[in-house]
N, C-alpha and C positions, 0 to 999 in steps of 0.2 A: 504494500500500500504506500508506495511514493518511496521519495530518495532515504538510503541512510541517513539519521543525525547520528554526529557525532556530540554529545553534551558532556563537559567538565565541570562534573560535580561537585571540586574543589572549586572552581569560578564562581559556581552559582552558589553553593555554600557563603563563601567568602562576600557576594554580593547582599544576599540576604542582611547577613549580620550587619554589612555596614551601612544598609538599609536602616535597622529597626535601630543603631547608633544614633544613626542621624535624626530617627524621630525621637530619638530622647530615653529609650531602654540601653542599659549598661549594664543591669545587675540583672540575673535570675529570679523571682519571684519565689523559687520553694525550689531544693532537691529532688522532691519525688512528685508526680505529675498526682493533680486534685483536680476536682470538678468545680469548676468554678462557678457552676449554673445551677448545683443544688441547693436546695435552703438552707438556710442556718437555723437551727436550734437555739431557740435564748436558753441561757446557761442563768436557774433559780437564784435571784437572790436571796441571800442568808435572812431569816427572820432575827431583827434587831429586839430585844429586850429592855425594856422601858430605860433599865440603870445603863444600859450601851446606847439609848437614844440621847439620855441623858447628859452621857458623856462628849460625845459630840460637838453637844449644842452647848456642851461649858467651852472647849474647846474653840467655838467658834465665836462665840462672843463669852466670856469669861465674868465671870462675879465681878461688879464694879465696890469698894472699898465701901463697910457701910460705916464710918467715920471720918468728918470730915479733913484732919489731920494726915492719918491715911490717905485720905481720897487726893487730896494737892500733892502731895509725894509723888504720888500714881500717875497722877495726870500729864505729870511732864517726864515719866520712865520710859523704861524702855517698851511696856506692855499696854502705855498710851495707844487708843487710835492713828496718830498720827508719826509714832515712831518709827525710825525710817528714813524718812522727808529728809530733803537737804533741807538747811535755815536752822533756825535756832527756835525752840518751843519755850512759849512766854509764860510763864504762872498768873492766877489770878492776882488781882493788886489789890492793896488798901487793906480794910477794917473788914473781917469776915464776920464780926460779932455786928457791922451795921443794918441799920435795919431798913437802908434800901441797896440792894443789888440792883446792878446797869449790868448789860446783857449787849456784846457788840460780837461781829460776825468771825473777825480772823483782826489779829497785828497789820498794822500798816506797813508800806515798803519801810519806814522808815526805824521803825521798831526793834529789827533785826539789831542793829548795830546799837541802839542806846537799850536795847533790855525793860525798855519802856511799853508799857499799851499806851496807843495811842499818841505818839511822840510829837507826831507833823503838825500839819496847818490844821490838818481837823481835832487832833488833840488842844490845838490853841483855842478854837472853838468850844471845844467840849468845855475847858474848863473857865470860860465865861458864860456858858450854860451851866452849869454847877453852881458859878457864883451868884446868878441870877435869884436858884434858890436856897443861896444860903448855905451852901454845900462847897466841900473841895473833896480834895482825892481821899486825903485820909479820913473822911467821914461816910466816903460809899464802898463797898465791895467792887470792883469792876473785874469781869470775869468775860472771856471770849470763848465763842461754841468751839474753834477749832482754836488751837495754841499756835500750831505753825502755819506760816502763809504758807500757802498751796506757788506753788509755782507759777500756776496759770492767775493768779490771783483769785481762784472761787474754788469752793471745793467740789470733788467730782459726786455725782450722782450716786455712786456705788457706796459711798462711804456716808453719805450724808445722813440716813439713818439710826449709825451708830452714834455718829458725834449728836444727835439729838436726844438719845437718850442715854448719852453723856450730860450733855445741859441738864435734861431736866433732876437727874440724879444728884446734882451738882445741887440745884434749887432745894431740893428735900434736905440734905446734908447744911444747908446755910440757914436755910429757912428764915432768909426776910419779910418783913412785912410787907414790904414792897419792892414790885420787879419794875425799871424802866427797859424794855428792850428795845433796842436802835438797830432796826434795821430790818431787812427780811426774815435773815436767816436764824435769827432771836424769837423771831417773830413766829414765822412757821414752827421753831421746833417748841416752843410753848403753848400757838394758842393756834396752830393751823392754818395758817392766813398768811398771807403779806402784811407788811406793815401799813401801809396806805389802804387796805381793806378792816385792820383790825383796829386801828388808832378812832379814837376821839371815844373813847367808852375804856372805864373802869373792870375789868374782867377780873372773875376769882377764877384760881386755879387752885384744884384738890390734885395732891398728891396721895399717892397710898402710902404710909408711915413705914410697913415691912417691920424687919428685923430688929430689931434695936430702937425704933423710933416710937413713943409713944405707945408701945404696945401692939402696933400695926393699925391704928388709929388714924384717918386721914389727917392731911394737914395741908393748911389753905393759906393761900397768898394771892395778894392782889396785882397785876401788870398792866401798865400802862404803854403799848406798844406808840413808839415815833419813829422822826426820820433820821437815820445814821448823820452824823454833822459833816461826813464825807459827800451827801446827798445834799445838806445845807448850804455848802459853797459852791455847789453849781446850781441850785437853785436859791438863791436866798430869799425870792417870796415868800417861802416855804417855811420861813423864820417864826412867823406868825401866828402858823399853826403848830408848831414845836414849843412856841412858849406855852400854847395851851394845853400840850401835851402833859410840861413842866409842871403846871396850877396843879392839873387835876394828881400828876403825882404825892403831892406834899400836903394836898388836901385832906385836911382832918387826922394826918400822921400824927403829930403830938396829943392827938388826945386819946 
């Protein structure tokens, strides 16, 4: 049926291979030939035991400190949320025995290098809003949801949760009478909102006591959510409505 071919096996051989090189195979897949069309079998996961679920989920977020002494240690260790980060992780400042905590989102660029919250233009601010009511640094607690700046300058989505219920853990263990939170991120992880959605109202917030607190007995504070003073000097209309922020904080405090 037609001419001899002669075919060189090692050619065609040879050809092949530098065929399936070029599309991008170099390695073998397996020693011994398998079916690569048959189904796979899911392989049973192990039934976990409540004390091995348990475990875990210490493991993945861990017992946060229930004293507050403990808890400030912690917060700037190495078992901190934010341990890790380049930058430098800030402790809260001032008077923890006061009886209003301010609540701000992350250190400013400026921060880093003076060991200070709040150091820059908007710390200058801040503390002509303090003085406004009669306040300075060492008469309020000033405490930040995240200790270290984030690189990007916000912090990432995936983490944001923890560091929330860091704050508010943080709250339970100071337990002021009053909370100012500046900014969003204060804002949302205390009262669930933005700030410009939850300001101009007096809000309580129940914590559950737990361990050591009051018997597990809730405990309640009041917050007054406004606008970050970083927010205030690019808007300074906005001035306005911060000092009413201000009233309503300090309102009926001393009695």
């Amino acid at each position: 049926m037609g001419a001899n071919q002669n075919i060189d096996l090692r050619t065609v051989a040879a050809s092949a291979l530098d065929w399936w090189q070029e599309a991008g195979v170099d390695a073998l897949i397996d020693e011994a030939p398998r079916n690569w069309l048959a189904a796979v079998e899911p392989v049973p996961a192990a039934p976990r035991t409540a004390g091995a679920r348990a475990a875990v989920a210490e493991i993945i977020a861990p017992p946060l400190p229930d004293t507050l002494v403990a808890f400030e240690a912690w917060r700037t260790g190495p078992d901190a949320p934010e341990a890790g980060w380049p930058g430098r992780p800030i402790a809260a400042q001032g008077s923890s025995a006061s009886d209003i905590m301010v609540m701000i989102d992350l250190p400013e660029r400026e921060d880093a290098d003076s060991g200070v919250l709040m150091s820059g233009a908007a710390g200058r601010l801040f503390d002509r809003m303090l003085a406004a009511i009669g306040r300075d640094r060492e008469s309020i607690y000033l405490v930040p949801v995240c200790a270290t700046r984030p690189v990007a300058g916000r912090v990432a989505p995936e983490i944001e949760d923890r560091l929330n219920e860091v704050a508010r853990h943080h709250v339970l263990l100071a337990r002021p009478k009053r909370l100012l939170l500046l900014g969003n991120a204060p804002s949302r992880a205390l009262l669930g909102a933005d700030a410009t959605r939850a300001r101009g109202s007096l809000h309580v917030i129940n914590l559950s006591g737990g361990k050591g607190h009051d018997g597990g007995k809730d405990i309640a504070t009041q917050a007054v959510a406004s606008f970050h003073p970083r927010f205030l000097l690019e808007r300074p209309a906005a001035k306005a409505e911060a000092w009413k922020d201000l009233q309503m904080l300090i309102g009926e405090l001393e009695k």
